[in-house]
DSSP file (Angstrom, degrees, kcal/mol; ACC not computed):
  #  RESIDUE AA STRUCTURE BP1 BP2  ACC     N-H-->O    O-->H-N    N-H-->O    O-->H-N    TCO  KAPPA ALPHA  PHI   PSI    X-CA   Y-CA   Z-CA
    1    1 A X              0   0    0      0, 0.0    18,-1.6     0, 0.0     2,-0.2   0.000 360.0 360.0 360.0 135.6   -6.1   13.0    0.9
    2    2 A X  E     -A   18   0A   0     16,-0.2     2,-0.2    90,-0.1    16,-0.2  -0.655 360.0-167.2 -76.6 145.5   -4.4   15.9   -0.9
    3    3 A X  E     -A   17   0A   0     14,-2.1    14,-2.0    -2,-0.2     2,-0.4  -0.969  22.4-174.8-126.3 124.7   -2.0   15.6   -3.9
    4    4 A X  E     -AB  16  91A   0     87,-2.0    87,-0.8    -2,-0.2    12,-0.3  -0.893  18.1-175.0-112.8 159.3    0.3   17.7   -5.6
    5    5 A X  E     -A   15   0A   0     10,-2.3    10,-2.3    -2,-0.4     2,-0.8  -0.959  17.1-147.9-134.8 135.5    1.8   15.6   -9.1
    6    6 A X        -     0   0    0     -2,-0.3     8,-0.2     8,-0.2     7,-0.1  -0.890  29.3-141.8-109.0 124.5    4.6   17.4  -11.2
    7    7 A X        -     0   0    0     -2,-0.8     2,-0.4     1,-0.1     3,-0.1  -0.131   3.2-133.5 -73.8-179.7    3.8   16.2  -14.9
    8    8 A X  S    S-     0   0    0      1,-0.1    59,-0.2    59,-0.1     3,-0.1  -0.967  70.9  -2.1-137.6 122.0    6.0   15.3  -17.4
    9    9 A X  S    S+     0   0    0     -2,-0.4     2,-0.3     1,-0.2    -1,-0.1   0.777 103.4  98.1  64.7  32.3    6.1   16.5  -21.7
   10   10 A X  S    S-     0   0    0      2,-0.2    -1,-0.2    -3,-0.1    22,-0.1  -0.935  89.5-116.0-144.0 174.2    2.7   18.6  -21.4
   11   11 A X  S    S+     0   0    0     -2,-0.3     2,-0.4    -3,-0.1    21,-0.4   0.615  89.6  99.6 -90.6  -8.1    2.7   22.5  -20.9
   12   12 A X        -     0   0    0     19,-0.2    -2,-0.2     1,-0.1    19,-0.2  -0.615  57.3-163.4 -73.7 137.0    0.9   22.1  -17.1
   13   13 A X  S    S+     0   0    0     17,-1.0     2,-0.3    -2,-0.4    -1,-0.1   0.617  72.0  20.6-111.1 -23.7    4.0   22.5  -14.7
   14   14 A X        -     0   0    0     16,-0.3    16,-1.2    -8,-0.2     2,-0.6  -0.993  53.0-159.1-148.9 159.0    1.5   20.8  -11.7
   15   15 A X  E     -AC   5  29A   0    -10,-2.3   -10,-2.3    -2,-0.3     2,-0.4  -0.985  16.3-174.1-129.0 128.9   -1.1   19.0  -11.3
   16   16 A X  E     +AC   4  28A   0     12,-1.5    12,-1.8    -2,-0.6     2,-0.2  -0.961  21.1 139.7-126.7 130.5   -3.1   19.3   -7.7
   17   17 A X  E     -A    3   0A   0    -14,-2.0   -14,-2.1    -2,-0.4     2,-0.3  -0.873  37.9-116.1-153.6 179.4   -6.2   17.0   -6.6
   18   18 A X  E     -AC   2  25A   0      7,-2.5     7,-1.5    -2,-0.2     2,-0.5  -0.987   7.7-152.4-133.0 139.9   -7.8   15.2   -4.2
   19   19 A X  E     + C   0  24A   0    -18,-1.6     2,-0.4    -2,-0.3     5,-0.2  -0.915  17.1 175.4-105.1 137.7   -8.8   11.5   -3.5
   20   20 A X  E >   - C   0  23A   0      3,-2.2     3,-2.1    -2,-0.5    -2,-0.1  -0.912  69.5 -37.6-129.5  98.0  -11.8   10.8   -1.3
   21   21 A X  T 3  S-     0   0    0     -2,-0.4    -1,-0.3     1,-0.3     2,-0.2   0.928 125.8 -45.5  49.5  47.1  -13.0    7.2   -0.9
   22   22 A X  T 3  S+     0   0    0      1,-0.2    27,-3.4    26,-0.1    28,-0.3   0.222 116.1 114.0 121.4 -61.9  -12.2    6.7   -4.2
   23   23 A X  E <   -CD  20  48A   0     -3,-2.1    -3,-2.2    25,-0.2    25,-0.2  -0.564  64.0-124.3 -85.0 133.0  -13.6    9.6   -5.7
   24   24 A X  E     +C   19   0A   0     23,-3.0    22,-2.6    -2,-0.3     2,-0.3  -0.444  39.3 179.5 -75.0 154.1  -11.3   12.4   -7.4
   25   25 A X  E     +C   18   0A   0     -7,-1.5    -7,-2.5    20,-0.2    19,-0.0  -0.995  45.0   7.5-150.5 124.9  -12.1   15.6   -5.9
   26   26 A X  E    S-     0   0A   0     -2,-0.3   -10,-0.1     1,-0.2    16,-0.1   0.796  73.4-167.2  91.2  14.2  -11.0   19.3   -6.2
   27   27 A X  E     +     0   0A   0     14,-0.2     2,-0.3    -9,-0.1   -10,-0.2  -0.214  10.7 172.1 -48.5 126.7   -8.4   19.2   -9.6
   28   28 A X  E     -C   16   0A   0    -12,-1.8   -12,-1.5    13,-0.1     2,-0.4  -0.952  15.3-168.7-126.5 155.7   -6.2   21.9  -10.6
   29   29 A X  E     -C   15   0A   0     -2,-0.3     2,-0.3   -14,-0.2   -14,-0.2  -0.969  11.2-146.0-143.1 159.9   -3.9   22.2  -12.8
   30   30 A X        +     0   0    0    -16,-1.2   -17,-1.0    -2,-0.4   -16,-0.3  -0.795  64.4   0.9-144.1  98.3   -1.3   25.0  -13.2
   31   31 A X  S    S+     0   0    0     -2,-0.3   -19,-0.2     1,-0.2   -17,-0.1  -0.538  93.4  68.4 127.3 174.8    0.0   26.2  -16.3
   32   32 A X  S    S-     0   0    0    -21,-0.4     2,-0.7    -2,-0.2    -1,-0.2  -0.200 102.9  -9.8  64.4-166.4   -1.0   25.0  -20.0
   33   33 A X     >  -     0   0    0      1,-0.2     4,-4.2     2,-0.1     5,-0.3  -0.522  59.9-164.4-101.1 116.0   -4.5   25.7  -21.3
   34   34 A X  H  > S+     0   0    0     -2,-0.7     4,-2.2     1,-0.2    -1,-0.2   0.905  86.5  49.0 -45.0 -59.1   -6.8   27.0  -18.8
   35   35 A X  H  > S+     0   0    0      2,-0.2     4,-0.6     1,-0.2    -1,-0.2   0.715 120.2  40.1 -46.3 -40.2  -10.1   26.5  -20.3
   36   36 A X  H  4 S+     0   0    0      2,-0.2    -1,-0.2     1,-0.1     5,-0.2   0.929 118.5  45.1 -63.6 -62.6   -9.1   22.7  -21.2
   37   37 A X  H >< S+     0   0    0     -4,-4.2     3,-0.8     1,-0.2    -2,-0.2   0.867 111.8  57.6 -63.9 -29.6   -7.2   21.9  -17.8
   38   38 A X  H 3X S+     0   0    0     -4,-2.2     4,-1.4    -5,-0.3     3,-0.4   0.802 111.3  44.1 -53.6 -43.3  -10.5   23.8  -16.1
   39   39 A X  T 3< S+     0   0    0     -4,-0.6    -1,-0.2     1,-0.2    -2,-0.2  -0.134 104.8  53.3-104.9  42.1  -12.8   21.2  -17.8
   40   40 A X  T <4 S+     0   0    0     -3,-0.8    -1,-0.2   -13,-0.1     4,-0.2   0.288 105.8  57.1-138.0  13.3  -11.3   18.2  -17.3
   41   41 A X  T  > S+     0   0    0     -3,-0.4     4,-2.8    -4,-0.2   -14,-0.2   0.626 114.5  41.3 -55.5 -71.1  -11.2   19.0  -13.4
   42   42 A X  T  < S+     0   0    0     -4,-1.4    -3,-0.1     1,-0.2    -4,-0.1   0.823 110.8  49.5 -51.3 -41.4  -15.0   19.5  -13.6
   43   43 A X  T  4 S+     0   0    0      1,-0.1    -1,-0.2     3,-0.0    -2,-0.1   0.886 116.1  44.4 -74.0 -36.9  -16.1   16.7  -15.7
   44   44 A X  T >4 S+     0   0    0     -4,-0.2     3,-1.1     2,-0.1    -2,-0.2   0.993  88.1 125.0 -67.5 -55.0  -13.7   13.8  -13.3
   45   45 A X  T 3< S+     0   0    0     -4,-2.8   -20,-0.2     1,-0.3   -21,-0.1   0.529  80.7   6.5  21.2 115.0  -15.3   15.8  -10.4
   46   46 A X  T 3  S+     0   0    0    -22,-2.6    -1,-0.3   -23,-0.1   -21,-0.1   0.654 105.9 144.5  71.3  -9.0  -17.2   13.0   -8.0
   47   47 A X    <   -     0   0    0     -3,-1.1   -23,-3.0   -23,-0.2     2,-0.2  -0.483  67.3-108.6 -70.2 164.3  -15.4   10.1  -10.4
   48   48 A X  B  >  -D   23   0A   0    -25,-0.2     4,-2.3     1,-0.2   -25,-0.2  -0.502  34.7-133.0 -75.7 143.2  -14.2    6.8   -9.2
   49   49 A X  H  > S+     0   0    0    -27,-3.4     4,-1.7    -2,-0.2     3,-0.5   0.983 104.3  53.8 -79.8 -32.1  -10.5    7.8   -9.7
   50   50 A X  H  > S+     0   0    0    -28,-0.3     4,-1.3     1,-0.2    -1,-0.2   0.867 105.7  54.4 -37.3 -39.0   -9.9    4.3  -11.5
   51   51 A X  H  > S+     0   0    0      1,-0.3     4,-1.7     2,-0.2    -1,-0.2   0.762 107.0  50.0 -62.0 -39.7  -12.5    5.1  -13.7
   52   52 A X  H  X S+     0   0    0     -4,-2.3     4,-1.7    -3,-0.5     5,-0.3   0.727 108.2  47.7 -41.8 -48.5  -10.8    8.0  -14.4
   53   53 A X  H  X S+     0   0    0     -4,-1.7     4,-0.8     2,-0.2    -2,-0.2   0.729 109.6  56.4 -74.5 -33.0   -7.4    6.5  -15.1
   54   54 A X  H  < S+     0   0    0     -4,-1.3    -2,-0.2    -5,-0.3    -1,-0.2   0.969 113.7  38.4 -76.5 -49.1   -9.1    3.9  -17.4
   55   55 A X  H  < S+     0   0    0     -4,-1.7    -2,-0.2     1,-0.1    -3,-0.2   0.972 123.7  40.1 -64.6 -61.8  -10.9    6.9  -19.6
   56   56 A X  H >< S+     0   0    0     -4,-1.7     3,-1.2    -5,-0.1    14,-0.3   0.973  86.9 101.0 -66.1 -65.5   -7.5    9.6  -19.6
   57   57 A X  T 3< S+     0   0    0     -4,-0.8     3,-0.1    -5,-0.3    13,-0.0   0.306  85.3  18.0 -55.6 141.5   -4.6    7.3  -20.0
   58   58 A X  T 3  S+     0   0    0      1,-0.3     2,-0.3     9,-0.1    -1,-0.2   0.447  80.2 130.0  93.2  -1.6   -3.2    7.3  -23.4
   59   59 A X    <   -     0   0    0     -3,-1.2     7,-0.4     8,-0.1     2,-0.4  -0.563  39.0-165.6 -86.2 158.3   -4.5   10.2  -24.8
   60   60 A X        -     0   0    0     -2,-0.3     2,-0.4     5,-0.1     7,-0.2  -0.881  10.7-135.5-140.1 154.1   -1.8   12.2  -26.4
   61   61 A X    >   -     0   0    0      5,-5.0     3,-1.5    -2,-0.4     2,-0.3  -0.899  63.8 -37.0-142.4 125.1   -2.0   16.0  -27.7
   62   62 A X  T 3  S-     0   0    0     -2,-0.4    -2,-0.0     1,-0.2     0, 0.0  -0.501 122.9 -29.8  76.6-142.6   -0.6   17.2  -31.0
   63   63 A X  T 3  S+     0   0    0     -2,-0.3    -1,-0.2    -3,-0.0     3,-0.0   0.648 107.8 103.5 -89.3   7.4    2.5   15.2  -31.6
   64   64 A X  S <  S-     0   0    0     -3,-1.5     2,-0.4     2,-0.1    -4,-0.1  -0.183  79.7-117.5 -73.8-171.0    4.0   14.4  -27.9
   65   65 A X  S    S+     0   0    0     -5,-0.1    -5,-0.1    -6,-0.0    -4,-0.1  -0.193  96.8  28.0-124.4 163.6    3.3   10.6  -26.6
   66   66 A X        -     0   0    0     -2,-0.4    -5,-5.0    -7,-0.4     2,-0.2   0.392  63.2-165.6-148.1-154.6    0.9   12.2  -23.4
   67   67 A X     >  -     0   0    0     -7,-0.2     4,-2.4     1,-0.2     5,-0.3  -0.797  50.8 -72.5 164.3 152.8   -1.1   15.2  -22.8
   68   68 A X  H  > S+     0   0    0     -2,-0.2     4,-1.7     2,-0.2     3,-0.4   0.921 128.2  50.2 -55.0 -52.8   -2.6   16.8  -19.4
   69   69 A X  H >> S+     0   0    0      1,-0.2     3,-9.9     2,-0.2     4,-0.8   0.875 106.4  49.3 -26.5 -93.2   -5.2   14.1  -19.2
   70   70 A X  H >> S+     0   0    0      1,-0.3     3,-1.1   -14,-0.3     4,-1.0   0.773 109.0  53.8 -33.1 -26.9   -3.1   11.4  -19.5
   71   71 A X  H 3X S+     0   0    0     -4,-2.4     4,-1.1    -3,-0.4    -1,-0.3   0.688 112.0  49.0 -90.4  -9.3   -0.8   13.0  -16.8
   72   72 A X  H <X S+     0   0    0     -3,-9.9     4,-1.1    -4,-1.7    -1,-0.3   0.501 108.6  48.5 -75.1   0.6   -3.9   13.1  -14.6
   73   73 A X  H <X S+     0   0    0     -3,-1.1     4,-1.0    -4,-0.8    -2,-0.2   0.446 119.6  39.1-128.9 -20.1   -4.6    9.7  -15.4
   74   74 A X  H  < S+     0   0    0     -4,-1.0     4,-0.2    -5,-0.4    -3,-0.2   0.839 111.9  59.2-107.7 -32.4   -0.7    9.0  -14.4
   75   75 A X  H >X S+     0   0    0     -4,-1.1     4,-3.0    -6,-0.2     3,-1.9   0.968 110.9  43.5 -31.8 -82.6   -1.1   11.6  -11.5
   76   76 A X  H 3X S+     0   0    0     -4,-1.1     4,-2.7     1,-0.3    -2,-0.2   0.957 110.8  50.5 -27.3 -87.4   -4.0    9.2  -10.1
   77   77 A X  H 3X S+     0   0    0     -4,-1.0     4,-0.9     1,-0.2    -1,-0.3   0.642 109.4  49.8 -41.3 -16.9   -2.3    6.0  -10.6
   78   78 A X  H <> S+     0   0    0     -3,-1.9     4,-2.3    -4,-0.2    -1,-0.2   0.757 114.5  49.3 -91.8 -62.3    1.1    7.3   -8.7
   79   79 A X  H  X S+     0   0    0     -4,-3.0     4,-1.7     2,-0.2    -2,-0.2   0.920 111.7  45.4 -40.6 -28.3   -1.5    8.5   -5.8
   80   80 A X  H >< S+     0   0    0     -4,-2.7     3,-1.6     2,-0.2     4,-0.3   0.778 121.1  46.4 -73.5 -94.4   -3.6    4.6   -5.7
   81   81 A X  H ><>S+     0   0    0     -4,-0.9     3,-1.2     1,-0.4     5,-1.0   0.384 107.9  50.8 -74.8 -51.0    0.0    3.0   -5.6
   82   82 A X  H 3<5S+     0   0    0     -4,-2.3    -1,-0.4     1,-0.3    -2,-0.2   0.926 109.3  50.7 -63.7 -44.5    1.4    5.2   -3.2
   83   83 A X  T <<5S-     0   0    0     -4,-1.7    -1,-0.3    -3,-1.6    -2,-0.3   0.595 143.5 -35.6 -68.0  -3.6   -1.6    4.6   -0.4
   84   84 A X  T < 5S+     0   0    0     -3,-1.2    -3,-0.2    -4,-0.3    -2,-0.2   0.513 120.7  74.4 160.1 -28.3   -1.5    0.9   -0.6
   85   85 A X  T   5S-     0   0    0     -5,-0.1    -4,-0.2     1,-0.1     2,-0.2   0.143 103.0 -54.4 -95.3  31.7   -0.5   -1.1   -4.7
   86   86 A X  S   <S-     0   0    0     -5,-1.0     2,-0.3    -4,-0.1    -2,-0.2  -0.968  82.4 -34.9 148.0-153.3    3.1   -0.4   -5.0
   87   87 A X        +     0   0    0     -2,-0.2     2,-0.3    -4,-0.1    -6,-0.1  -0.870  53.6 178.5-129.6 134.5    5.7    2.3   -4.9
   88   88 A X        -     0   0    0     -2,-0.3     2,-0.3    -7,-0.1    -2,-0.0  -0.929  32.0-130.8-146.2 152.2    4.8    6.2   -6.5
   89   89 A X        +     0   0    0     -2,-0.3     2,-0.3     2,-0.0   -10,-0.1  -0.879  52.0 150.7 -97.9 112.4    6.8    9.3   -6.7
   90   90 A X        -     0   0    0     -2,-0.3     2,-0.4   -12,-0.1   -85,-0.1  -0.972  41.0-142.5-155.5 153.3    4.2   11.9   -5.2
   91   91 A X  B      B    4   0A   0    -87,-0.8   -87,-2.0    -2,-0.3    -2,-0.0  -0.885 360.0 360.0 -94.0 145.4    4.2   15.4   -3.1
   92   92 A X              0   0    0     -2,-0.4   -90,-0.1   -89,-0.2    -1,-0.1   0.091 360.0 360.0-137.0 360.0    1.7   15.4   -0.9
């Protein structure tokens, strides 16, 4: 299923991905640092998205409390909740 997420305190303005059984698929991010938001697409690539959430969340950049990881990692978690553990704020 396709996902758009709009993050929150990081310089990326959206976040778009896909979950596939499971697996994160297909990450984009738009706006913020290409090169970064380009390789952290590639590397979750084919991850379990939990697995994913478990590594990203909490990482913080410079002095904010987040960072485009973590707001994939928060991205993810809205998307599991919304299919079927709770209640998520999501575009799809």
């Amino acid at each position: 299923m396709k996902y758009s997420f709009e993050p929150r305190g990081v310089c990326s303005q959206r976040i778009d991905f896909q979950i596939e059984d499971g697996l994160v698929q297909d990450v984009a991010f738009y706006g913020g640092c290409n090169g970064n938001a380009q390789g952290i697409g590639r590397l979750v690539a084919g991850m379990p998205a939990r697995e994913v959430i478990k590594r990203l969340s909490g990482i913080q950049c410079g002095g904010k409390p987040t960072s485009c990881p973590d707001q994939l990692a928060a991205a993810l978690r809205a998307a599991l909740e919304r299919d079927g553990e709770g209640a998520a704020v999501l575009h799809t």
